[in-house]
N, C-alpha and C positions, 0 to 999 in steps of 0.2 A: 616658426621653427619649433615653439615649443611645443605649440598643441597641436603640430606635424598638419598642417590645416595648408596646401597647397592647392589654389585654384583659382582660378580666371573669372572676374565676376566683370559683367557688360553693365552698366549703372546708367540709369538716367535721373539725373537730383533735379526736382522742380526748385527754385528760388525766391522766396516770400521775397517782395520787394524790401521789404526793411531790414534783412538776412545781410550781413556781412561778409565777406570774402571770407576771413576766418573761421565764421560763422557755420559756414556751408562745408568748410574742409575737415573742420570738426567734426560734420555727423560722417561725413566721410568716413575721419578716423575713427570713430565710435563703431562703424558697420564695420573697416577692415577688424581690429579688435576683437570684435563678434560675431565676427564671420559666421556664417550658417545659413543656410537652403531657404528659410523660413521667417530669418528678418528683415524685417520690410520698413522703408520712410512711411512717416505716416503724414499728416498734414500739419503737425508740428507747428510751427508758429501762429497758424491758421485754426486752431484747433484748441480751445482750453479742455478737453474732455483726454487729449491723446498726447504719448510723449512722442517725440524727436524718433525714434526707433523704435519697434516693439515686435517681440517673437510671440505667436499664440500658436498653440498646439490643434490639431485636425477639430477638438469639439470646442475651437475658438475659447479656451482660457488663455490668459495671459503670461507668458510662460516667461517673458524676458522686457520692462520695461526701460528706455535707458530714458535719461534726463538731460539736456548742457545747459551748462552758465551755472545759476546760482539760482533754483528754484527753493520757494518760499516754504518753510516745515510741513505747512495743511497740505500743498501739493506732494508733497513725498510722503506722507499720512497715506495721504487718498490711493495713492501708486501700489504702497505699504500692501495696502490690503488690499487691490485689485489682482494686483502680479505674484508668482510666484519670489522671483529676483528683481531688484529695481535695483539699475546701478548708474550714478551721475557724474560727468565728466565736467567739472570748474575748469575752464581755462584762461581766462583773462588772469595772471598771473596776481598781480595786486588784489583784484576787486574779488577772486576768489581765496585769497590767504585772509579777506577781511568778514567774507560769508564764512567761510569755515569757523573760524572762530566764534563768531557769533551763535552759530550753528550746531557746533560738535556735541553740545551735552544734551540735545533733542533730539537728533540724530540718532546718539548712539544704543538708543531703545529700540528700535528698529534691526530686527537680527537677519531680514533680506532685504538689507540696503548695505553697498559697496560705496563709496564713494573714492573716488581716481583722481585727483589732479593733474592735468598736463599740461607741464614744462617745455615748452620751445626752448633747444639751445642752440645754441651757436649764433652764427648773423643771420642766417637766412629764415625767413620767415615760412609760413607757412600760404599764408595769401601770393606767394612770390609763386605759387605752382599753379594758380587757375587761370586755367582759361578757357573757350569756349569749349574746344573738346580737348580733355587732358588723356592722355597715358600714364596712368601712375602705377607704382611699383611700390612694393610693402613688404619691409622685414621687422618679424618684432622678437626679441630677443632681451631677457635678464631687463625686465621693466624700462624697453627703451624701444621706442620704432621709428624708424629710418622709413621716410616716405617722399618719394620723389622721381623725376620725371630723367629725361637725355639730356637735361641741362644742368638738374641740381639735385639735391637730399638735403629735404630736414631732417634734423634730428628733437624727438620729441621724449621727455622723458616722463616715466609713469610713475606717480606717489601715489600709492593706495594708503589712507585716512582709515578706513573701514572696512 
């Protein structure tokens, strides 16, 4: 709604075996998010060289790096200064209020890095929406996205840190 960004995207997510339900619906919500022609999965878990998501403009600079989980200071260094924007999404609610902290005063030298927290509230989860082929639907609205299928809605809430 806000960034008036309405459109039908067809996705197909490969699944690193060791990738979690969670896991996988997170880059999900990072791509709905970030919606744009031009960001692409990249191999992401399989991949020490590449994040989870990344936008690069026609002479392949890197124009939008994203990150999930709790990636370690040298990898958001390295991001730092490859990409334009690098912006990372902690979601395991605990284990990312314990990165952050740790985190924030090394971070905050870094003037294109965002960093998002996402909050699941309510009961329903987010792994309660996958399955082999989903229909999902995306509203984000006043740092909150409502994401879900003909049977349910998460609600997920956004703390931007940085």
């Amino acid at each position: 709604m806000e960034r008036r960004h309405f459109q039908t995207y067809s996705l197909t997510l490969a699944r690193h075996p060791s990738e979690t339900d969670e896991r996988m619906l997170v880059r999900l919500l990072a791509f709905i998010l970030n919606a744009n022609h031009a960001l692409d999965f990249t191999k992401g878990l399989s991949s020490d060289d590449e994040p989870d998501l990344w936008q690069k403009s026609l002479s392949d600079e890197i124009e939008l790096w994203i990150e999930l989980g709790q990636p370690d200071e040298k990898r958001l260094r390295r991001a730092c200064g490859r990409a334009k924007q690098v912006i990372v999404y902690p979601y395991a609610e605990r284990a990312a209020a314990i990165w952050w902290e740790q985190n924030q005063r090394a971070l905050k030298r870094f003037s294109n890095l965002r960093v998002v927290m996402l909050l699941v509230t309510g009961e329903a989860r987010l792994e309660d929406l996958v399955q082999r082929n989903m229909r999902l639907h995306a509203t984000i609205q006043e740092n909150q996205v409502w994401l879900g299928d003909d049977r349910q809605t998460v609600s997920v809430e956004l703390n931007s840190r940085l």
